[in-house]
N, C-alpha and C positions, 0 to 999 in steps of 0.2 A: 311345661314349667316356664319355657321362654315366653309363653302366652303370657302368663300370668304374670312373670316380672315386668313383660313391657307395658299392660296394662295399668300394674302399681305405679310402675315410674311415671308415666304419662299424671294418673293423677295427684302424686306427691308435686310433681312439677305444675298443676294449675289450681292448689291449692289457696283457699280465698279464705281470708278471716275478719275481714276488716266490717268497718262499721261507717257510715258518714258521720261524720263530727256533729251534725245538727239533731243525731237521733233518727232520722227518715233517711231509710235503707233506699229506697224507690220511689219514683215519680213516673205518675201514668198523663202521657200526651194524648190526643186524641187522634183522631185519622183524617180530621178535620175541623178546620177552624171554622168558625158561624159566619165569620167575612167575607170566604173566600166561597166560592160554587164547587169546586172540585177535591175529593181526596190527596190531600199530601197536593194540591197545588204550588208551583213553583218551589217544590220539594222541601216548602217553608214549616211542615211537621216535622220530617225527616233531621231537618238541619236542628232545630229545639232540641229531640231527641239527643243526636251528634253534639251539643254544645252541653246539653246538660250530662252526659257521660261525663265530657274533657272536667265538667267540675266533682266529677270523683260521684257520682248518683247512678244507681243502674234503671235510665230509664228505659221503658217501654211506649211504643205506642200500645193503642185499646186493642188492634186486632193482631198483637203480638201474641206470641205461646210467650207465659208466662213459669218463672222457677217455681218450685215447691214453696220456697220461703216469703213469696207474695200472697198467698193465700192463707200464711199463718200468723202473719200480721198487718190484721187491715189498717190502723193506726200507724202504720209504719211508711203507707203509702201515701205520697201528694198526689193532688189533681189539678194539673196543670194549664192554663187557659189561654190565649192569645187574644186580645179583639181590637179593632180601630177607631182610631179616636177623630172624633171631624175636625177636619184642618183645612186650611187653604192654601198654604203654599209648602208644605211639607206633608210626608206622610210619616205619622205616630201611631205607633202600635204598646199598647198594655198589656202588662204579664199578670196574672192571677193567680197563686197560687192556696188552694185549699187541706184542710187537713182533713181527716175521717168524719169529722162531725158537721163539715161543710163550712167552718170555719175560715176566713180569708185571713191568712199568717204572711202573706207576703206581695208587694203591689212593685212594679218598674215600671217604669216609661223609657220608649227609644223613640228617636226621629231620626228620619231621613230626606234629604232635599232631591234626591234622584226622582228623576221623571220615570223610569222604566218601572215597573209592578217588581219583579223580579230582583234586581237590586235594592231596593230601597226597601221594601218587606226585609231581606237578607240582611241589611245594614242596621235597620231599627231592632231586630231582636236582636242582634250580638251586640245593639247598648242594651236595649234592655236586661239583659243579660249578665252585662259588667258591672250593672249597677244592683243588681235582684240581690239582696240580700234575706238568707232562710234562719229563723229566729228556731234558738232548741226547741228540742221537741217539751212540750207541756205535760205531768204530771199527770191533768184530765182526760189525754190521748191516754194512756197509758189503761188510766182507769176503767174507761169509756170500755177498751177491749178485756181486761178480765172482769169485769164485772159479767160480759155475753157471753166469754170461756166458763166462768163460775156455773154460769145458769145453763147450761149445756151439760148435762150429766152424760158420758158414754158408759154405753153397758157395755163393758168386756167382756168378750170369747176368747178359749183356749185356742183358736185357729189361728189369731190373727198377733201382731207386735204391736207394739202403740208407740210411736214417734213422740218425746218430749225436748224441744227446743232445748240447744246449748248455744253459749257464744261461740263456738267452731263447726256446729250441726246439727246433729243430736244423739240422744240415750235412746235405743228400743229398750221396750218394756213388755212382759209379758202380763197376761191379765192377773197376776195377785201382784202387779207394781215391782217387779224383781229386773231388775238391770241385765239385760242377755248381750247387747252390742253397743260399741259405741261408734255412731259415723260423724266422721270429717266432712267438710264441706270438700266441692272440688270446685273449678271454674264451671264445671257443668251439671244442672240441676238437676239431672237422674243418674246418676254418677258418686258414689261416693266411696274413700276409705272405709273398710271394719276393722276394728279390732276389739277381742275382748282377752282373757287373759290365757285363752288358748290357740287363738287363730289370728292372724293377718293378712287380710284380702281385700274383697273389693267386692263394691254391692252395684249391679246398674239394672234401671229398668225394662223389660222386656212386657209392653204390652201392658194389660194390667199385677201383673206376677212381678216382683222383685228378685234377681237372682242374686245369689251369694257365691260366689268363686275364691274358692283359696287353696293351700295347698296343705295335704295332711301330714301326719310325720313321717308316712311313706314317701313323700315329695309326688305323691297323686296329684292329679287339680280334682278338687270335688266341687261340684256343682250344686247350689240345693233352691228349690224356691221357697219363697216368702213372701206373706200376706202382712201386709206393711199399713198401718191408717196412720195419717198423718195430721 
């Protein structure tokens, strides 16, 4: 039982609901810039990354593990670009920003007069940065993705739940559409609250099996697994 209450507490306490103001949950950096010869070079991916976090975005670099809720909304995700611009006595770096349909929603410029690579890379994207303004998300993003969702028919089986997106997580669903759970988000993407109107637990994943832990009216912990599409 003590299992089970401190694994509740843990997730009621990294419980995430939020939304970026602009509509775009994520932004995906790359591992590398076209300018530079090396991966995360002068750790000037990393820092993108780092800077686009502090503005409230959950980015990723490309050869990050990504959460569950990256791959349920591709319209949700920017693609973010660095490249250098020819100068002669400063170095200027331009930010790119794309939406799902390849669309360029947002453009900065930073300079720096530092001689060192390392510096002046470092100084130019935190202006670029300051200045990068991200415009809402558009109606046609929107569209763009249930239009592919629409035209995606899944055949439901009796084996499996079916994940449908909430602003807090989601509904599982069993295949005649019946409402069986519903999970919270946590700070961690295989990690979630359950509750439906008999139980109170905790869902994480083990592998490709979904386990469900909660506690019965015996004050058992019962364990069960589930076959989860998301």
């Amino acid at each position: 039982m003590k299992k089970l209450v401190v694994i509740a507490g843990l997730f009621f306490a990294c419980l995430t609901f939020g939304q970026h103001p602009s509509g775009y949950d994520f932004v995906l950096v790359p591992d590398k810039f076209d300018f530079l010869d090396e991966k995360d070079e002068y750790r000037i991916n990393s820092l993108a990354k780092y800077l686009l976090e502090k503005r409230d975005f959950k980015a990723f670099l490309a050869s990050d593990d990504k959460p569950i809720e990256y791959s349920m909304d591709e319209c949700g995700v920017l693609q973010f670009d660095l490249t250098k611009e020819k100068t002669f006595l400063n170095t200027k770096l331009k930010i790119t920003v794309r939406d799902c349909t390849g669309k360029v929603i947002a453009e900065s410029f930073g300079t720096s007069k530092e001689k060192k690579y390392e510096r002046a890379y470092n100084m130019a994207l935190r202006e670029a940065l300051d200045v990068l303004y991200i415009p809402q998300r558009e109606n046609i993003a929107k569209k763009h993705l249930n239009t592919e969702v629409a035209a995606t028919q899944i055949e439901k089986t009796p084996e499996f739940l079916y994940a449908t997106p909430t602003s807090q997580g989601y509904k599982l669903l069993d295949y005649q559409d019946n409402e069986v759970y519903t999970l919270f988000k946590t700070s961690k993407p295989d990690q979630f609250i359950v509750s439906n109107k008999d139980i109170n637990g905790a869902l994480y994943r083990n592998g490709e099996i979904w386990v469900l832990e909660y506690l019965n009216k015996d004050n058992q912990i019962v364990k069960e697994s589930l076959k989860i599409k998301f």
